[in-house]
N, C-alpha and C positions, 0 to 999 in steps of 0.2 A: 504494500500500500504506500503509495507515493503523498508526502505533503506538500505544502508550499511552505517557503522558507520563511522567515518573521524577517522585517527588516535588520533587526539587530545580530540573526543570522547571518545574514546578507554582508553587513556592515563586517563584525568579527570577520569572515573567511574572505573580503578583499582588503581589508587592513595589513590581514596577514600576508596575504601574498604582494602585495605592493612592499612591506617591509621589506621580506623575504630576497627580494630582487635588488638591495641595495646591501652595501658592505657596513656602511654604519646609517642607521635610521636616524635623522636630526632634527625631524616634525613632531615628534614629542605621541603622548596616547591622545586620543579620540577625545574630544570635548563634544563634540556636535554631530548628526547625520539628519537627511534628509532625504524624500524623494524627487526629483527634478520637475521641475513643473511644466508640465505638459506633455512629458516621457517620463512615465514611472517606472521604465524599465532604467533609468538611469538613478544611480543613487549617486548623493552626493557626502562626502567629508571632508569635516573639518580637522585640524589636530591641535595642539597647545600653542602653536605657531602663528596659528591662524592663518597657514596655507592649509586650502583645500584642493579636493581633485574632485573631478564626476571617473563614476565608473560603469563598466557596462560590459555583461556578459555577450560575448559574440561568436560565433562556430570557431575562432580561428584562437578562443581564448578569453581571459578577463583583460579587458583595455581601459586602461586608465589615461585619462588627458587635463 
């Protein structure tokens, strides 16, 4: 039985892998998420920094910009 993910699911598992892809993470933890307005397939984060990214699952991958 399949569910649908909770945004905070969502949030957690591209957090991670956006770290994950860098050697030292300098954006600090999660202060904020959101979903993008007018594509909810796009989530958006913030981090302690207050750089954010949109992200967004695609066949080719999670892409972050």
């Amino acid at each position: 039985m399949s569910r649908t993910k909770t945004l905070k699911e969502k949030v957690d598992q591209y957090a991670e892998e956006h770290m994950a892809a860098y050697e030292e993470w300098t954006h600090g933890e999660i202060v904020d998420m959101w979903l993008h307005e007018g594509k909810e397939a796009i989530v958006c984060i913030r981090y302690e920094d207050g750089q954010y990214w949109h992200y967004e699952e695609t066949q080719e991958g999670l892409k972050w910009w």
